[in-house]
N, C-alpha and C positions, 0 to 999 in steps of 0.2 A: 809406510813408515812416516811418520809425524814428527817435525821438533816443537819443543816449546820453551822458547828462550826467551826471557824478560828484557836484555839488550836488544831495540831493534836493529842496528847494527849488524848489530851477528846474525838476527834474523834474516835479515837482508842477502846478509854472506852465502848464507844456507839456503836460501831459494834460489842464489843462482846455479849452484850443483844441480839444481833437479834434479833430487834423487828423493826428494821429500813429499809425499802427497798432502798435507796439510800444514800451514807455518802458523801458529799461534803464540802471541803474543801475550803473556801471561807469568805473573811472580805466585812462584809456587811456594805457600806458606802453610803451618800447622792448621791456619783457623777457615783458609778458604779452600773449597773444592775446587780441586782442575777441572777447565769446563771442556768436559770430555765426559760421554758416558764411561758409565762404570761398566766393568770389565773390558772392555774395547779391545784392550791389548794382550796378546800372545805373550810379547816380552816389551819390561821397558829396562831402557839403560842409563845409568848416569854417571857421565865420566867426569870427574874433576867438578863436581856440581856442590858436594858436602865438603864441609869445615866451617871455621869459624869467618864468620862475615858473607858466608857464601850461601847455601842450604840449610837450616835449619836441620837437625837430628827429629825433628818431631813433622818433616814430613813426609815424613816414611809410610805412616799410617795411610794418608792421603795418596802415598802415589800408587800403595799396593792394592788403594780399592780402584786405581783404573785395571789393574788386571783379573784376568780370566780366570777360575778354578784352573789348575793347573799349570799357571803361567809363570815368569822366569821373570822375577828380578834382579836385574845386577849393577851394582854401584859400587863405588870406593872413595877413598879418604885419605888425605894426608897421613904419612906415619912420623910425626915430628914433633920434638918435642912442644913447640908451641900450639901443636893439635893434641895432644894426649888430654887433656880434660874433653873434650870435645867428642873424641874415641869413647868415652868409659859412658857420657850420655847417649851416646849413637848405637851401643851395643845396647846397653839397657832399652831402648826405644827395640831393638830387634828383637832382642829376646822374652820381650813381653807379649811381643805378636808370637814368639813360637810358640810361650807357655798359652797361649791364649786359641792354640790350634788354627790360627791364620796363616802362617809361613813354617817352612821344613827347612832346615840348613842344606844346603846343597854342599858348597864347601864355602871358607872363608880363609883366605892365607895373605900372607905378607910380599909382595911385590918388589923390584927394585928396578927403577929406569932410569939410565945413563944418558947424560948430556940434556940434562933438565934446567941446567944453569941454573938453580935455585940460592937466595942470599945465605939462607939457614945452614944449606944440605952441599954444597959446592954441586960439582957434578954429577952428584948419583940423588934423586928423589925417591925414596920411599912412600910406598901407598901397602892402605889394607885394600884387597879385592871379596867383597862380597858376596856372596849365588842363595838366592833365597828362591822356592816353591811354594807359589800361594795353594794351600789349600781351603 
């Protein structure tokens, strides 16, 4: 398992777990490749990484080609309303990989996690949970 987080901070945090085989240093955007060969990964994750200010919706295309024929991506998104435009470009950016026969839906559903202290949402934060199959 690899992370690749743009805070070195965090990267830092996450090497001391040692649970990680690889810590790179890297902002993941539409126009650059992650420097990771392509297909590398069985499954990548990304938790809390899309919305606005945060992950870009268009690099989706970019993370999917680190995985494998057959591999598992999964990621999610804020469900609020100052994410809802953000949402409607995110899905669009997926859904042109399905029509385009890169990714299968696996499931996509709506989330709810309590004691998120959020300013928006009080205590309950909503996310979409995404499960896409690269084929």
């Amino acid at each position: 398992m690899d992370a690749i987080e743009l805070n070195e901070d965090m990267l830092k945090k996450a090497e001391l777990k040692g649970i990680y085989r690889k810590h790179i240093c890297f902002k993941i955007s539409p126009d650059t490749l992650i420097s990771v060969e392509q297909g590398a990964y069985d499954t990548v994750t990304c938790g809390g990484a899309f919305g606005a200010n945060h992950l870009e919706e268009g690099c989706i295309p970019n993370i999917t080609r680190c995985l494998k024929h057959g591999g598992i991506l999964i990621f999610n998104t804020r469900k609020t309303d100052a994410n809802k435009e953000f949402i409607i470009k995110l899905n669009n950016v997926v859904e042109k990989l399905v029509r385009s026969g890169q990714l299968v839906e696996i499931e996509v559903k709506d989330m709810v996690f309590y004691r998120a202290k959020s300013k928006e949402t009080g205590d309950v934060m909503k996310a979409v949970l995404y499960i896409y199959k690269k084929i």
